[in-house]
Backbone bond lengths (Angstrom), bond angles and torsions (degrees), N, CA, C in turn:
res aa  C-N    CA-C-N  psi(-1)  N-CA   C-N-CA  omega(-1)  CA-C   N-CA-C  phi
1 X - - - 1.441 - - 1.525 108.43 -
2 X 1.482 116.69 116.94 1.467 106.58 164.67 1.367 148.87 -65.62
3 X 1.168 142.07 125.11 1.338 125.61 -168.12 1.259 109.35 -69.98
4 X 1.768 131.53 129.40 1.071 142.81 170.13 1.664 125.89 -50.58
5 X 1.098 143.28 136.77 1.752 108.60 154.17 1.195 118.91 -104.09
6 X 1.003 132.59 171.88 1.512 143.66 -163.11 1.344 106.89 -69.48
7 X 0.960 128.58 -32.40 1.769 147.79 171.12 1.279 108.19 -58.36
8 X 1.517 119.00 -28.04 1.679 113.95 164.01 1.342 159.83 -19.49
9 X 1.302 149.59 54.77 1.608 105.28 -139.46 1.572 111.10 -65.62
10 X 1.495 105.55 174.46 1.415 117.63 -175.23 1.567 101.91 -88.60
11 X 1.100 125.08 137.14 1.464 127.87 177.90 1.642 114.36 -93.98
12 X 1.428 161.79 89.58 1.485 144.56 -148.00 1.509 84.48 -121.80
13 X 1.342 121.01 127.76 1.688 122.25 154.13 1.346 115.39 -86.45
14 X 1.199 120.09 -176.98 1.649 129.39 -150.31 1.311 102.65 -73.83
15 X 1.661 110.19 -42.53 1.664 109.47 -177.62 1.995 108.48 -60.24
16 X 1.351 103.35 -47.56 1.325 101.21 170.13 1.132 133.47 -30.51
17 X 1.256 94.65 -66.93 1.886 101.65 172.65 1.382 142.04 -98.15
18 X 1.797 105.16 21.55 0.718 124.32 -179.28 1.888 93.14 -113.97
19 X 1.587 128.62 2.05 1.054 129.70 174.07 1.354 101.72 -97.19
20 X 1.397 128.00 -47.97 1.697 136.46 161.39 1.582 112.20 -50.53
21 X 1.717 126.35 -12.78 1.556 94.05 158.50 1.232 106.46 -99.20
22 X 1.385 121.21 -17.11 1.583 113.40 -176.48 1.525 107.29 -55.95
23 X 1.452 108.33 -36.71 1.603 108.41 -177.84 1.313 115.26 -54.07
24 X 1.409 118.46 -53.80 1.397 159.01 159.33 1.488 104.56 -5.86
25 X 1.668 90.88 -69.73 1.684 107.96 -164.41 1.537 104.62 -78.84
26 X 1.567 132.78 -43.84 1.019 129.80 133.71 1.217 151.80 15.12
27 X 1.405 121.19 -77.34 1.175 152.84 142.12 2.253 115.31 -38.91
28 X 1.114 78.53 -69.25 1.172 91.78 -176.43 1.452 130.90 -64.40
29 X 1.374 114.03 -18.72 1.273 129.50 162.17 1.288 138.27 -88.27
30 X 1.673 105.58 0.11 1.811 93.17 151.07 1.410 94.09 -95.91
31 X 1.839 132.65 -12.05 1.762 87.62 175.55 1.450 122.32 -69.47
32 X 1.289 97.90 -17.86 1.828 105.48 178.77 1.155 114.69 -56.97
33 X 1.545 114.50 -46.25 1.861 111.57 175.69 1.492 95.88 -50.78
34 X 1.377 113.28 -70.34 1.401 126.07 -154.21 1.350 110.49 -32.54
35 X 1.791 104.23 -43.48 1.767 108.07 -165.79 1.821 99.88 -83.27
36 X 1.154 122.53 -32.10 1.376 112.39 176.55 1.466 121.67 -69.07
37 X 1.641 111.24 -37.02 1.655 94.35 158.03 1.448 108.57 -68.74
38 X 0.944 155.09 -28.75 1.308 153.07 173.30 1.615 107.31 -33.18
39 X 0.882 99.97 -72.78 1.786 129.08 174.60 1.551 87.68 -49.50
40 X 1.272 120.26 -83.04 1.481 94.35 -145.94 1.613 114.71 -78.96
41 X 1.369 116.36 16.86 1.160 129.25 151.52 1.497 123.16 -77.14
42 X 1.141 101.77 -42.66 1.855 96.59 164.04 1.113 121.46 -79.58
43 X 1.608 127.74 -20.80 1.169 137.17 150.47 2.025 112.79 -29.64
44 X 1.583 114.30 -73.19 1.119 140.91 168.60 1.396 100.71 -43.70
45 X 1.224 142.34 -38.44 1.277 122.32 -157.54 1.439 103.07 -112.61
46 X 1.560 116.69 -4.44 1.643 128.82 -179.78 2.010 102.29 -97.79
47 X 0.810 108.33 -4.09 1.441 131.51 -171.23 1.594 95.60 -101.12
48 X 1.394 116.05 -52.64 1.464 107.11 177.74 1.434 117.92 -84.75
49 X 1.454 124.02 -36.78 1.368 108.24 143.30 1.182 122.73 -21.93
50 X 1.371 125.45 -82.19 1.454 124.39 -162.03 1.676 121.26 -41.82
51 X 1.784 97.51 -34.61 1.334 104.61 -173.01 1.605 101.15 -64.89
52 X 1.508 100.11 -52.25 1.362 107.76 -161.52 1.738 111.05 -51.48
53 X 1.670 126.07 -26.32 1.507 134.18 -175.98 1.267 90.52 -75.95
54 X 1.566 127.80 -47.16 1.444 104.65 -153.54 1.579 114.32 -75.91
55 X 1.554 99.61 -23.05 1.726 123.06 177.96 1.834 97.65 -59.92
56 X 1.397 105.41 -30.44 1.723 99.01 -172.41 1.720 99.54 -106.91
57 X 1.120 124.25 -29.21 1.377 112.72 157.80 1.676 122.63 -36.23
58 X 1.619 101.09 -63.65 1.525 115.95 -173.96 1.476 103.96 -46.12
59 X 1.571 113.32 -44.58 1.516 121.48 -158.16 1.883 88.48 -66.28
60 X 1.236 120.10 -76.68 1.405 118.68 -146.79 1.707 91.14 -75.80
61 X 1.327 131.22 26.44 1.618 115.74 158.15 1.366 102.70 -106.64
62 X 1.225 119.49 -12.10 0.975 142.86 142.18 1.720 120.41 -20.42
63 X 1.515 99.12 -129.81 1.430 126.16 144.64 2.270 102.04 -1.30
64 X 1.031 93.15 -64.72 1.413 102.39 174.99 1.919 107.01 -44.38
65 X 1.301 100.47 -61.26 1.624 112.18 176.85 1.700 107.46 -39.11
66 X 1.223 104.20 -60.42 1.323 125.45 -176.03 1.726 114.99 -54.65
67 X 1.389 111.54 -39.03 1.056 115.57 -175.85 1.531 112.43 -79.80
68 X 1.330 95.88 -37.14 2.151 96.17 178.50 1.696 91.21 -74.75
69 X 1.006 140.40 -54.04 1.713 139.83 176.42 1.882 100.56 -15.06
70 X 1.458 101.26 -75.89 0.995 130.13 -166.46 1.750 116.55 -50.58
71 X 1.752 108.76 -57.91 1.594 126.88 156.06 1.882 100.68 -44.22
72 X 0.977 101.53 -43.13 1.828 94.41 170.80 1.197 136.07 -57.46
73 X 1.320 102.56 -38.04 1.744 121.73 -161.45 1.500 93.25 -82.88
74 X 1.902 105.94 -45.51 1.110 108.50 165.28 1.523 157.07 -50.65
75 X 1.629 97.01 -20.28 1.205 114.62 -177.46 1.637 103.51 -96.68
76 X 1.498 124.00 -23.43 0.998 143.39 -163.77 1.703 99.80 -79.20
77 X 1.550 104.68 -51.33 1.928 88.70 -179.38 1.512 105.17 -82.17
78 X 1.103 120.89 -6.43 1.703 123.89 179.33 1.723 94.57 -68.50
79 X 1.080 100.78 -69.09 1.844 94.62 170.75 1.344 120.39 -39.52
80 X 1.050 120.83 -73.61 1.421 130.39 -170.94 1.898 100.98 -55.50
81 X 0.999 129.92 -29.39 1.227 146.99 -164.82 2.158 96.43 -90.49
82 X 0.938 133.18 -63.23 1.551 151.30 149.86 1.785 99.18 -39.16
83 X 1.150 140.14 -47.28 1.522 126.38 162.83 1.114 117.01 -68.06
84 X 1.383 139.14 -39.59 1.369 137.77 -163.47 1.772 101.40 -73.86
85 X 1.442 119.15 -44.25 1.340 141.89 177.17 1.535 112.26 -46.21
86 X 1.591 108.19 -46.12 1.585 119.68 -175.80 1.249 91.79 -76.31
């Protein structure tokens, strides 16, 4: 057997590297499952975000309503309260 040198090129025939993508594809396809549930798990949880802002949006336009209501009612016995005084 001859010793090679490193300076060689490598020779690969068709079965060869047609055994290195099977590995390839192999390999590589449970990270693909892995990353697509990934995804559609952050998908699911960016989806409940959204709900959850608009659920706290609604509240403080809300709350907001309530609060000018209230600055009203307030300003309203301050008046009525400022006539009785004069």
């Amino acid at each position: 057997m001859a010793v090679s040198k490193r300076n060689d090129p490598v020779h690969l025939g068709c079965g060869t590297l047609i055994l290195i993508a099977l590995i390839v594809l192999f390999f590589s396809q449970g990270e693909s499952d892995e990353l697509k549930n990934e995804v559609r798990q952050v998908g699911t949880e960016l989806q409940q975000l959204r709900t959850a802002v608009g659920t706290l949006k609604y509240q403080v336009e809300k709350q907001t309503e309530e609060i000018k209501s209230l600055r009203e009612s307030l300003r309203e016995k301050e008046n009525i309260e400022n006539q009785t005084v004069h």
